[in-house]
GUVEX-93961 format. One record per residue (C-alpha): chain; residue in one letter; residue number from 0; z, y, x. Coordinates in Angstrom, 3 decimals, always signed. Example, Ala and Ser with C-alpha at 12.3 -4.5 7.8 and 13.67 -1.06 7.14 Angstrom:
  cadena  residuo  num        pz        py        px
       A        a    0    +7.800    -4.500   +12.300
       A        s    1    +7.140    -1.060   +13.670
This chain:
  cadena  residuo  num        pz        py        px
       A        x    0   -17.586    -2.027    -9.924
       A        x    1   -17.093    -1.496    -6.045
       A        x    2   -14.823    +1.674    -4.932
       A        x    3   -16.726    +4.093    -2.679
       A        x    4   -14.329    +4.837    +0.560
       A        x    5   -12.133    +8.166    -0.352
       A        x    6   -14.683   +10.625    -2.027
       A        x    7   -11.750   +12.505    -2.792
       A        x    8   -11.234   +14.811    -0.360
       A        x    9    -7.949   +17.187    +1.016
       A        x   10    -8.214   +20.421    -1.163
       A        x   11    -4.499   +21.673    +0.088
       A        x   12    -2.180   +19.845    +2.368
       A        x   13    +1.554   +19.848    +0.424
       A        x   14    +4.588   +18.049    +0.471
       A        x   15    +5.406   +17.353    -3.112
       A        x   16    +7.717   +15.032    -4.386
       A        x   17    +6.175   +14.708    -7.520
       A        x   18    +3.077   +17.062    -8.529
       A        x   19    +1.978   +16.600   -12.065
       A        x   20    +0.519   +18.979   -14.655
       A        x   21    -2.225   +20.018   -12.759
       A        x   22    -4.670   +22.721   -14.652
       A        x   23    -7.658   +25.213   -13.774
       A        x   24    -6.606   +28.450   -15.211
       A        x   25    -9.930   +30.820   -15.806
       A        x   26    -8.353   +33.767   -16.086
       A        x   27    -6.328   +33.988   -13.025
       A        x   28    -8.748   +31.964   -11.155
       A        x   29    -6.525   +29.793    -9.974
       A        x   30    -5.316   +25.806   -10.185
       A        x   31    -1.351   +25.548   -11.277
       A        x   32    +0.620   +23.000   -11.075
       A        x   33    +4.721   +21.460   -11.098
       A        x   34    +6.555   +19.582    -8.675
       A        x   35    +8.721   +18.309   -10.821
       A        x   36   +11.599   +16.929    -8.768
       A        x   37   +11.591   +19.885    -6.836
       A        x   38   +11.882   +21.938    -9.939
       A        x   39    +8.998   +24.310    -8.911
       A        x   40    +5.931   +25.672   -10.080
       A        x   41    +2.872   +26.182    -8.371
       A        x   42    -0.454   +28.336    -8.132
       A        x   43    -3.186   +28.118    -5.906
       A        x   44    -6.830   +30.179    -5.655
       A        x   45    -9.047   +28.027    -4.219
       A        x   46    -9.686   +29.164    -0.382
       A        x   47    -6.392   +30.802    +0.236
       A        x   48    -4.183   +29.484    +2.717
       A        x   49    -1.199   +28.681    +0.635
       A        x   50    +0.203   +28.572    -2.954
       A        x   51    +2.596   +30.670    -4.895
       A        x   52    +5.703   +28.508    -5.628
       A        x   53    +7.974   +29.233    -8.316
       A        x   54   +11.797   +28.151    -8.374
       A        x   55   +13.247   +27.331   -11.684
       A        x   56   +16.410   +25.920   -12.755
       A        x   57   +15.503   +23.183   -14.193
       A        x   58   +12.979   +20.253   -13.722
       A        x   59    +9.491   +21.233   -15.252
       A        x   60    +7.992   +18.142   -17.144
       A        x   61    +4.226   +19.729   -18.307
       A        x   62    +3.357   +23.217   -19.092
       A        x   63    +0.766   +25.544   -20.486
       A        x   64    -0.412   +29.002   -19.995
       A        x   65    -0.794   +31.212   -23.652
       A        x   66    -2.759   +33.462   -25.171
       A        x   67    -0.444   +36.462   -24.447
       A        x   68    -0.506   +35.500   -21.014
       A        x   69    +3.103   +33.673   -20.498
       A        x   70    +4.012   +30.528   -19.672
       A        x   71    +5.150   +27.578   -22.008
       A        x   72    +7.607   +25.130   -20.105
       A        x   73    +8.481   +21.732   -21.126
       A        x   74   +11.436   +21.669   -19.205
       A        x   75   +13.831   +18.637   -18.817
       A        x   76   +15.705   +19.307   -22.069
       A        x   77   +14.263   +22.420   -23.465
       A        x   78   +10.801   +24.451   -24.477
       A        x   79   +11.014   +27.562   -22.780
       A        x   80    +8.949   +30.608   -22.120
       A        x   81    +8.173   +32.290   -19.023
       A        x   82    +6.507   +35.619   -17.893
       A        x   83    +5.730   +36.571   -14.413
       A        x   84    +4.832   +40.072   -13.162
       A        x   85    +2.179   +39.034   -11.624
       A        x   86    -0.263   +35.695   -12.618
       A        x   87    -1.939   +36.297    -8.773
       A        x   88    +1.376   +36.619    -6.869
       A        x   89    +1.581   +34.976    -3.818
       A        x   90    +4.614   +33.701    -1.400
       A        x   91    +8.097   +32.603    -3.353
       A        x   92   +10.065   +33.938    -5.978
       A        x   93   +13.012   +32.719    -8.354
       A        x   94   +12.205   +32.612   -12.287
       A        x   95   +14.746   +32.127   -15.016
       A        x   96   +12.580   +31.019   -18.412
       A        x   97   +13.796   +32.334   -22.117
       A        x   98   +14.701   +28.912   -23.655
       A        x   99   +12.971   +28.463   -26.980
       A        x  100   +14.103   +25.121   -28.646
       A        x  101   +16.573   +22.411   -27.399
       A        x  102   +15.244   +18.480   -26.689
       A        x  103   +16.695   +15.547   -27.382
       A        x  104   +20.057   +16.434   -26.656
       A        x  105   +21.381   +13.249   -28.311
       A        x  106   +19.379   +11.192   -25.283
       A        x  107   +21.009   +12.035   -22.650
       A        x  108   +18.831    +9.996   -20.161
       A        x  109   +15.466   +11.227   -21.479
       A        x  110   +13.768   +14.701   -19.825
       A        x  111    +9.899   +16.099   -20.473
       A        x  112    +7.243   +14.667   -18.697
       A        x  113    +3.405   +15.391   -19.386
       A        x  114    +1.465   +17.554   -21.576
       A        x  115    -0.844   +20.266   -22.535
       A        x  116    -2.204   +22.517   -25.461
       A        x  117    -4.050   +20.802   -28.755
       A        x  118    -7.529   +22.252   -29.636
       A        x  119    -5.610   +24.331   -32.065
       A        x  120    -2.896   +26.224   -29.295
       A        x  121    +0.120   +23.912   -30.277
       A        x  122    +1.858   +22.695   -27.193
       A        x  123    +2.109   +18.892   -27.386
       A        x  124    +4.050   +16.862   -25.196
       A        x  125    +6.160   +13.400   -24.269
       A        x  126    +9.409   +12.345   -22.882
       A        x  127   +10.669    +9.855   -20.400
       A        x  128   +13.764    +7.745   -19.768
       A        x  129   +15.187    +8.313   -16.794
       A        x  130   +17.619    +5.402   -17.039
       A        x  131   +17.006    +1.541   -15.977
       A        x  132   +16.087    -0.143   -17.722
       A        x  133   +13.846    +2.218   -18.837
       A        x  134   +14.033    +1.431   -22.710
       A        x  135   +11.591    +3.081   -24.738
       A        x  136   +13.569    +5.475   -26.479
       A        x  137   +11.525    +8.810   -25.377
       A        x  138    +9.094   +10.680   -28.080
       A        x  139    +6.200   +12.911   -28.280
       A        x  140    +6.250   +15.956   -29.930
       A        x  141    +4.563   +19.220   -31.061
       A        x  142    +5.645   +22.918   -30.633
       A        x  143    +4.424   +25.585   -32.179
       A        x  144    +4.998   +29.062   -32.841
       A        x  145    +4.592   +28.600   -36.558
       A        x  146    +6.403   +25.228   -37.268
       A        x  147    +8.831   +25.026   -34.153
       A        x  148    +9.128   +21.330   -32.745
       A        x  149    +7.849   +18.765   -34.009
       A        x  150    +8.517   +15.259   -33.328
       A        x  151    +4.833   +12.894   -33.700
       A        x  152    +5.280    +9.842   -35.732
       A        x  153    +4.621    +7.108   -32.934
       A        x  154    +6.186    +4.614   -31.652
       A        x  155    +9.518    +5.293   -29.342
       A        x  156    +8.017    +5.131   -25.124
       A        x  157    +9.511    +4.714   -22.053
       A        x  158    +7.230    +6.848   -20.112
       A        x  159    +4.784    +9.298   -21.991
       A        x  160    +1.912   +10.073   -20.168
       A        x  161    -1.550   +10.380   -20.449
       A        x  162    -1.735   +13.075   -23.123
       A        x  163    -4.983   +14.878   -23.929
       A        x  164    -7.255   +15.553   -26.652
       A        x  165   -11.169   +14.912   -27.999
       A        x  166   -13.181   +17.590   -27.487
       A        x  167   -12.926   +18.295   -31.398
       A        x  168    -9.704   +17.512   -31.118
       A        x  169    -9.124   +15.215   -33.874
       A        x  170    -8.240   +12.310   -31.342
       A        x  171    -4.868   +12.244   -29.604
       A        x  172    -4.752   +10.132   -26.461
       A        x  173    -1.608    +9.150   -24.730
       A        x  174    +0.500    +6.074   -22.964
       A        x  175    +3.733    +4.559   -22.450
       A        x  176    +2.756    +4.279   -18.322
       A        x  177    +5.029    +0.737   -17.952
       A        x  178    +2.562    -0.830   -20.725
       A        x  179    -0.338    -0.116   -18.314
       A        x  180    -2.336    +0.853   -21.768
       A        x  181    -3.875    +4.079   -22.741
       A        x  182    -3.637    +4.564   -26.868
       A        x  183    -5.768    +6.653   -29.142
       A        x  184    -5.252    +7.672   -32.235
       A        x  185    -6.479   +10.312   -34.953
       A        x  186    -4.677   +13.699   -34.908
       A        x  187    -4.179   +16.773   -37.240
       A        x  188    -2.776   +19.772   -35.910
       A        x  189    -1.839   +21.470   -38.306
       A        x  190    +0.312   +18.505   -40.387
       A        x  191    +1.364   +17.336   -37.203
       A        x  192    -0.119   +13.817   -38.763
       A        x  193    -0.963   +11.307   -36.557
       A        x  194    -2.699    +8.127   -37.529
       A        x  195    -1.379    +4.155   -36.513
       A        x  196    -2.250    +4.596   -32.722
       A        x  197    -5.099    +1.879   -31.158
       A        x  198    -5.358    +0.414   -27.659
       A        x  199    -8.174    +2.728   -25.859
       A        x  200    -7.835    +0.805   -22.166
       A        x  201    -6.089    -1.845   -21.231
       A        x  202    -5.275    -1.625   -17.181
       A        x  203    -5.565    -4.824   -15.100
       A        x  204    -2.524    -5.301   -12.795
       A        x  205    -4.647    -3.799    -9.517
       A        x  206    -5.176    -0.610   -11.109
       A        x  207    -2.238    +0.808   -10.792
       A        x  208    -0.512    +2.470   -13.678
       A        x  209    -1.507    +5.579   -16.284
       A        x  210    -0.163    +8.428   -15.183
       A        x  211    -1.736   +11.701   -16.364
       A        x  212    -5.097   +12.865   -17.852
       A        x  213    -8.000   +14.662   -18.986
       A        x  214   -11.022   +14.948   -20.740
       A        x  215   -14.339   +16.553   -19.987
       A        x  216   -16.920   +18.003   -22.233
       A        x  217   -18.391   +14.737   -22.934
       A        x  218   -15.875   +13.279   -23.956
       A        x  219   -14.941   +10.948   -21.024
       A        x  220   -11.152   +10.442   -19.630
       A        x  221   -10.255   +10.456   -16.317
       A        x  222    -6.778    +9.025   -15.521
       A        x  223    -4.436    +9.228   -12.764
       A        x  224    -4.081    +5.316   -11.376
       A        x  225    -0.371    +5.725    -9.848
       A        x  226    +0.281    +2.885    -6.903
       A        x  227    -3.656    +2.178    -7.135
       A        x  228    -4.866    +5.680    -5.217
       A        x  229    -7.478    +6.110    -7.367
       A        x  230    -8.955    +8.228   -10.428
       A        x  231   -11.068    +6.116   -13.329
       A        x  232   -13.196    +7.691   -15.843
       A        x  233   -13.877    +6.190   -19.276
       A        x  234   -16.203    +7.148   -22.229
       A        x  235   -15.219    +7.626   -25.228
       A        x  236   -15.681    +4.259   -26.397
       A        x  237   -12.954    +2.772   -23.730
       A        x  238   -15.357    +1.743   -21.308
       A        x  239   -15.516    +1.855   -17.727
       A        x  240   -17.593    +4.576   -16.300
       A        x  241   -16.045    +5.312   -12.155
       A        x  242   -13.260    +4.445   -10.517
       A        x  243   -13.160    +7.043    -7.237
       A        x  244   -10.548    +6.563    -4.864
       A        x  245    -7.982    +9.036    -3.002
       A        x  246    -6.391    +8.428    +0.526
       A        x  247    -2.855    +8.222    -1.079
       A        x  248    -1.328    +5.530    -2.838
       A        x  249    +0.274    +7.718    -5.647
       A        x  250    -2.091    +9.820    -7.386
       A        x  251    -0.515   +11.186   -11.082
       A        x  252    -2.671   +14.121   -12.675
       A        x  253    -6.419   +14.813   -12.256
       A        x  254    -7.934   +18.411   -13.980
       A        x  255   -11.843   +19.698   -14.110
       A        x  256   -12.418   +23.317   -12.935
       A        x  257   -12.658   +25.925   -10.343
       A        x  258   -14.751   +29.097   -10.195
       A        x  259   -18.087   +26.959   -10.733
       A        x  260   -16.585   +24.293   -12.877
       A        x  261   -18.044   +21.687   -10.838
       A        x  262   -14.650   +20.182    -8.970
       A        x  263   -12.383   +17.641   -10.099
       A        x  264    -8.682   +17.798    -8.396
       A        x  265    -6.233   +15.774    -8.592
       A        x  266    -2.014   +15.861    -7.583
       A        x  267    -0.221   +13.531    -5.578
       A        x  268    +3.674   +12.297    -5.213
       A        x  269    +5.537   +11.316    -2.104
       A        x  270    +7.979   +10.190    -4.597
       A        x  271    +8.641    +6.006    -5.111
       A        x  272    +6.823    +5.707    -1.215
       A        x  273    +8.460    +4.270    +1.617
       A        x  274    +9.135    +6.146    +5.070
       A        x  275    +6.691    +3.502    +6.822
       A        x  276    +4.533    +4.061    +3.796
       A        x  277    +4.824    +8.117    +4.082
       A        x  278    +4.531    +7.742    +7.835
       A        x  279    +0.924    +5.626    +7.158
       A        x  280    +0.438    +8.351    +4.952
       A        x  281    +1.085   +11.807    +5.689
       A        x  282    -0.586   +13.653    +2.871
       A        x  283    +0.838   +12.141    +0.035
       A        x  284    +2.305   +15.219    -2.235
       A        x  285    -1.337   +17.128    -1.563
       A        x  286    -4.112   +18.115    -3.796
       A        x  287    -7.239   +16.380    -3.579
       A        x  288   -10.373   +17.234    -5.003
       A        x  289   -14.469   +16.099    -5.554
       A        x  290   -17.012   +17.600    -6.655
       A        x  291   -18.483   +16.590   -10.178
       A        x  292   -21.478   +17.073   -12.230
       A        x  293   -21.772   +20.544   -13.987
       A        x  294   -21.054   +20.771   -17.237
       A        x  295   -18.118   +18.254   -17.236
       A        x  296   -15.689   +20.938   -17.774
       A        x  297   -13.927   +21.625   -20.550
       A        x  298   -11.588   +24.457   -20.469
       A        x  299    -7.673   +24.149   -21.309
       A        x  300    -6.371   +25.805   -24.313
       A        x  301    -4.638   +28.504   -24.463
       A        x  302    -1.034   +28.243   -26.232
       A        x  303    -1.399   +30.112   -29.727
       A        x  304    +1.249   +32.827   -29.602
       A        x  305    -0.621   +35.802   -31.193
């Protein structure tokens, strides 16, 4: 299948290290986002000239917006809630979060990395190992407001990634991003009961690795193809639908939205790139978006805290 020349185009020129977790969030009209190494959070309305950015204390892995309207942080070893004044803020401001539950304390090496809300409102995310080698020693868990945390009965990974959900959500999607393989497998939310997980895609070596994901309302997943610059979508029976390609090597987290629901962004990293490579290119760390058919978009849950 040939690769059309960058359809992805600049949506808004940053410098982040790592962006990850991007989401459209319909009712402040506005995309969000974390650099994680920078240990910031973002939000952006489409048009405006620049983003709100949010200091924290701590690395944000993933993170979801909730019903109340707060924030739900995976941070690097903790869940934590967060409530800003003011969800269409603008400029720079310092946030300390209410931590909620402690993670894997006894793993040192391990911090959150990606995630996002079941079709149910429970917060479901997955670790990484920080430490070379990176042994596979990270998890993927649940949090709720009923049951707490949660740890998922899968298989130990080095790098979770990936994770997203069916559009009836009885399907749990996620990878272990040094594998180069997406897995499926079935999902209940309210056990917590996953089933023995199945390869979905297998990568070749020149596409890159799985970073992050989503699904649209048809069921297809588009993946982040970090090192290969490009975005892939697959149906729901693993196969091969696009492959659409973005003018930076490192792209990590792709999300369906904006006001018509008709764009597709995704978010970048500078991170792991060379200074001839950064040099080459310049707008690594940006947000890049396409347009898309309508009706691909499937809107986020929101976390269940009522």
């Amino acid at each position: 299948m040939s690769r059309p020349e960058h359809p992805f185009a600049l949506a808004l020129a940053q410098a982040n290290r790592l962006g990850e977790g991007l989401q459209w969030h319909a009712p402040s009209g506005r995309w969000w986002w974390t650099d994680i190494e920078s240990a910031c959070l973002y939000a952006w309305t489409p048009g405006a000239a620049t983003a709100l950015q949010v200091r924290l204390p701590e690395r944000v892995g993933c993170f979801v917006h909730a019903r109340s309207g707060a924030l739900l942080l995976a941070m690097a070893k903790r869940v934590a809630r967060l409530v800003l004044p003011d969800l269409q803020a603008t400029g720079s401001l310092d946030a300390e979060p209410e931590t909620l539950a402690p993670l894997e304390t006894q793993l040192p090496t391990t911090r959150a990395n990606d995630g996002r809300c079941d079709r149910s409102g429970a917060f479901v995310f997955g670790t990484l190992n920080e430490a070379e080698p990176r042994r596979p020693i990270g998890g993927i868990y649940q949090y709720s407001r009923a049951r707490g945390l949660r740890r998922l009965a899968l298989d130990g990974v080095a790098i979770a990634n990936s994770l997203c959900f069916s559009p009836d959500g009885r399907r749990l999607y996620y990878a272990d991003t040094p594998t180069r393989r997406i897995m499926v497998c079935d999902y209940d939310s309210a056990s917590a009961r996953v089933s023995e997980p199945r390869v979905f895609v297998r990568k070749d070596a020149g596409d890159g690795f799985p970073d992050g994901s989503c699904i649209d309302a048809k069921g297809g997943l588009w993946n982040a193809e970090w090192g290969a610059g490009t975005v892939a979508r697959y149906g729901p029976d693993g196969r091969l639908l696009g492959r659409y390609t973005v003018p930076v090597a490192n792209t990590t987290c792709p999300a369906l939205g904006g006001p018509a629901g008709d764009q597709l962004l995704v978010t970048t990293a500078r991170e792991g790139l060379s200074t001839a490579e950064l040099m080459s290119r310049p707008l690594s760390g940006s947000l890049f978006g396409m347009a898309v058919e309508p009706g691909l978009y499937l809107p986020e849950p929101l976390f269940n805290d009522d």
